[in-house]
C-alpha positions in Angstrom: -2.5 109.6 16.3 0.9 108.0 16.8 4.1 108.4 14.6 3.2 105.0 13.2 -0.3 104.3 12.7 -0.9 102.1 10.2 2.7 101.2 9.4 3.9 97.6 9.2 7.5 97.7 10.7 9.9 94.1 10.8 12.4 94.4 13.7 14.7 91.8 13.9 17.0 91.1 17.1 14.4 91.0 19.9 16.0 88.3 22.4 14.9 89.6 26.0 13.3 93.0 27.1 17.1 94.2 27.8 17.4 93.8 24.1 17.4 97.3 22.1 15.4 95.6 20.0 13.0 95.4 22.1 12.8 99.0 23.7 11.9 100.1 19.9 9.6 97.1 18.9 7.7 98.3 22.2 7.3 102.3 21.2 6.9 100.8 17.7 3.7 99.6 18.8 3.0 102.0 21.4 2.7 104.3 18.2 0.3 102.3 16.4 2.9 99.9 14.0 1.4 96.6 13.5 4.8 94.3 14.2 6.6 91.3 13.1 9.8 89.9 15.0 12.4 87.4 13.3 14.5 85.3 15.7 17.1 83.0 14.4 18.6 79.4 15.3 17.9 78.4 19.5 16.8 82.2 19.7 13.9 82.1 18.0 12.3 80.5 21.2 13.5 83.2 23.2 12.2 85.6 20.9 9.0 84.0 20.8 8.5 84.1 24.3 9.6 87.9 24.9 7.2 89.0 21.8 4.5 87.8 24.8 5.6 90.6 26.8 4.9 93.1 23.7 1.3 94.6 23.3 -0.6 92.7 20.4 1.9 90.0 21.3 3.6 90.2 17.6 3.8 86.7 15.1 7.6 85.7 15.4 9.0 84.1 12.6 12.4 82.9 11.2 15.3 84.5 9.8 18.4 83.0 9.8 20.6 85.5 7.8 23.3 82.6 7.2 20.5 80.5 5.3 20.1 81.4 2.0 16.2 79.9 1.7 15.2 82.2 4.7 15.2 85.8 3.2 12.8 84.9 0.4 10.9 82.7 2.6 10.0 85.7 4.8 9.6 87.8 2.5 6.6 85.8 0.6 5.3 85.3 4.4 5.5 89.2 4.3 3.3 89.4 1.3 1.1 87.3 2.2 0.8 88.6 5.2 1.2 92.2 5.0 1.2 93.0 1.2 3.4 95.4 1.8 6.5 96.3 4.5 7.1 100.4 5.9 9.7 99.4 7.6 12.4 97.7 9.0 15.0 97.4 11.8 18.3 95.6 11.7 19.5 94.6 15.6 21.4 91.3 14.0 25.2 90.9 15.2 27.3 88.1 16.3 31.5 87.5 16.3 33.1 84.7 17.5 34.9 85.0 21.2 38.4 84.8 19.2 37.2 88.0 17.3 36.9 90.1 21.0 39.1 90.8 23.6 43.1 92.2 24.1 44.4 89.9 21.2 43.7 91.6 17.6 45.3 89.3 15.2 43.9 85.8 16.5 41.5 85.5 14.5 41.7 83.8 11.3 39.7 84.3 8.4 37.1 81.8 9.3 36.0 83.7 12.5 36.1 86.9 10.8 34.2 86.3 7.8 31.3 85.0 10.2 31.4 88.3 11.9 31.2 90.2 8.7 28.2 88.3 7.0 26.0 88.0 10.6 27.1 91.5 12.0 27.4 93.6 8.0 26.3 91.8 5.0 23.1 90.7 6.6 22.3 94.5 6.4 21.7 93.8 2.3 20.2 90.6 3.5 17.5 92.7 5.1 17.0 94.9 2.0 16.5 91.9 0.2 13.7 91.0 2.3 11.6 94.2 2.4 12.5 96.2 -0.8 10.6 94.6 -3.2 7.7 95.3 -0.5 8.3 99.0 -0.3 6.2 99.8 -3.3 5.6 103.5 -1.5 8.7 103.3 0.2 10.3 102.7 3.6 12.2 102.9 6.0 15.7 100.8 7.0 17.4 101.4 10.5 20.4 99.5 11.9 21.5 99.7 15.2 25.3 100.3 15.4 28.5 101.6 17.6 30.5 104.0 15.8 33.0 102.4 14.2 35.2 105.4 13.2 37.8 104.4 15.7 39.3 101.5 17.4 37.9 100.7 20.7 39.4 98.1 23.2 38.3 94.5 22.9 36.2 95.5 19.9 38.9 94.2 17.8 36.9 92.6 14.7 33.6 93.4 15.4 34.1 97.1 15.2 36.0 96.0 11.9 32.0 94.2 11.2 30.7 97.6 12.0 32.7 99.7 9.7 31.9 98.0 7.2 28.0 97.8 8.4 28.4 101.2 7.9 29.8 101.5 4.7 26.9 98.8 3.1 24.3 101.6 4.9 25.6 104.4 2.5 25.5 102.2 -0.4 22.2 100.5 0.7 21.5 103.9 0.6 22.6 105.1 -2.6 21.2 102.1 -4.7 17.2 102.2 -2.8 17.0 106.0 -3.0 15.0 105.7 -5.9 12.4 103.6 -4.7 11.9 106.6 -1.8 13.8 103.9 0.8 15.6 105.5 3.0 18.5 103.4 4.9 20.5 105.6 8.6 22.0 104.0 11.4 22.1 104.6 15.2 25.0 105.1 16.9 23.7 103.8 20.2 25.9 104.6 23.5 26.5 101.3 25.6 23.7 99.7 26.5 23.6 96.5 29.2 22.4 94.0 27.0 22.6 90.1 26.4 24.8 90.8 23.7 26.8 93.7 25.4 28.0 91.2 28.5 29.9 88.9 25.5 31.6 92.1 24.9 35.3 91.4 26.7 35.6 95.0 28.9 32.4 96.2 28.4 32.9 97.7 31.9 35.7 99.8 30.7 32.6 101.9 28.7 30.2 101.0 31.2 32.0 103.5 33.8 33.4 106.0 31.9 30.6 107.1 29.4 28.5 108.5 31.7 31.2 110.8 33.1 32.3 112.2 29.6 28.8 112.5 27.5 28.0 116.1 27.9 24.5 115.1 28.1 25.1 111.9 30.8 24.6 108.4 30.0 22.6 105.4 32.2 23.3 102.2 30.6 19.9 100.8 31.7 18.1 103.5 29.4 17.6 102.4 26.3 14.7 105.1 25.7 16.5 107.4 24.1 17.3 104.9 21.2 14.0 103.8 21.4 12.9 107.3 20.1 15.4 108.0 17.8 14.2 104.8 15.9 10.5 105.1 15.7 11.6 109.1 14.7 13.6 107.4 11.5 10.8 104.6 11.0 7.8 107.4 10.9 7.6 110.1 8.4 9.3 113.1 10.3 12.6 112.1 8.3 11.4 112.3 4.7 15.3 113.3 3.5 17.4 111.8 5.3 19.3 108.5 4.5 22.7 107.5 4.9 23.1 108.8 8.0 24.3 107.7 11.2 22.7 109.7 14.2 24.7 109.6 17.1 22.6 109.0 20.3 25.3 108.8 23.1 24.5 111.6 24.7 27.1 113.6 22.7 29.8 110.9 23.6 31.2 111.1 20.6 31.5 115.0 19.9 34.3 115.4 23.0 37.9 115.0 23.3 39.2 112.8 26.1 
């Protein structure tokens, strides 16, 4: 028996096996979850081809969270598909290059308001896609980097991911009813596609490691892996609004 036999799990932001995305959609299955992957835009080829590399080599299909006919379009796919969702996991964030790097207050609000719908809004966007599925309930898990301070070159995307983290609690607050439960992980850095557009990525890179108490290895995306098929299974029955912290305790030491 795995953690998710029988449970129909979307994960969206699967690019390339470095993706985190990935690492779970591949334990996801290992544990028995029947899969679907979104892609988006020129990704969705890329995602398409990756999804070969995954066992049962998953149906890819579009979601473009900036498109307002792609969220219901999935979703009736989904139910005619499926019939019903168990979960779901949000890996979607982009910011334009002004929004990154040593200069905080280029951007204007046309950059920024780009980075908050792709990188925060687009959390709702999800909900919207597989809450009216979760007749039994669910599970929603967004991948995140704590966004409780200011990190350098992070600039407006960790102002994205605050606010990603706010529309979690809400998210939250509103599905609880509907037994959905909606936490976030707080991944350390990971050497991903998406971390290399990061401006000083390097600067985390080196010096994780050296604080965690527990280590880090930025080629190890296991551990997150884990932590999300945990959240996706039923071993969290209570728990939502939460962000879990894997980081290797990163984030629980002074300098």
């Amino acid at each position: 028996m795995g953690l998710l036999d029988g449970k129909r799990i979307l994960i969206t932001g699967v690019l390339t096996n470095a993706s985190l995305a990935f690492g779970i959609a591949s334990l996801a299955a290992e544990e028995g979850a029947e899969l679907v992957l979104t892609g988006a835009g020129r990704g969705l080829s890329l995602t398409e081809r990756t999804a070969r590399k995954l066992a049962g080599s998953p149906t890819v299909l579009p979601l473009d969270v900036t498109d307002p006919e792609h969220p219901g379009a999935l979703r009736d796919e989904l139910a005619q598909r499926w019939g019903s969702v168990d979960g779901a996991v949000h890996a979607i964030g982009f910011a334009p290059e002004v929004c990154l790097g040593d200069d905080f207050m280029a951007a204007g609000w046309d950059d920024v308001k780009v980075a908050l719908e792709i990188s925060a809004y687009s959390l709702k966007t999800l909900a919207e896609v597989v809450a009216p599925l979760m007749g039994k309930g669910g599970s929603i898990v967004g991948l995140d980097f704590d966004a409780t301070v200011a990190w350098p070159s992070y600039n407006w995307m960790g102002v994205a991911k605050a606010a990603f983290e706010s529309t979690a609690r809400y998210l939250a607050r509103s599905l609880g009813s509907q037994g959905i439960r909606v936490n976030l992980l707080a991944a350390g850095p990971i050497r991903t596609m998406a971390a290399r557009s990061i401006p000083g990525f390097e600067v985390f890179e080196g010096s994780w490691g050296a604080r965690a108490p527990l280590g880090w290895d930025v080629e190890d995306s296991s551990a997150v892996a884990k932590a999300a098929v945990a959240l996706l299974s039923d071993w969290f029955p209570m728990t939502t609004g939460e962000m879990v912290h894997v980081d290797g305790g990163y984030h629980a030491v002074g300098a």
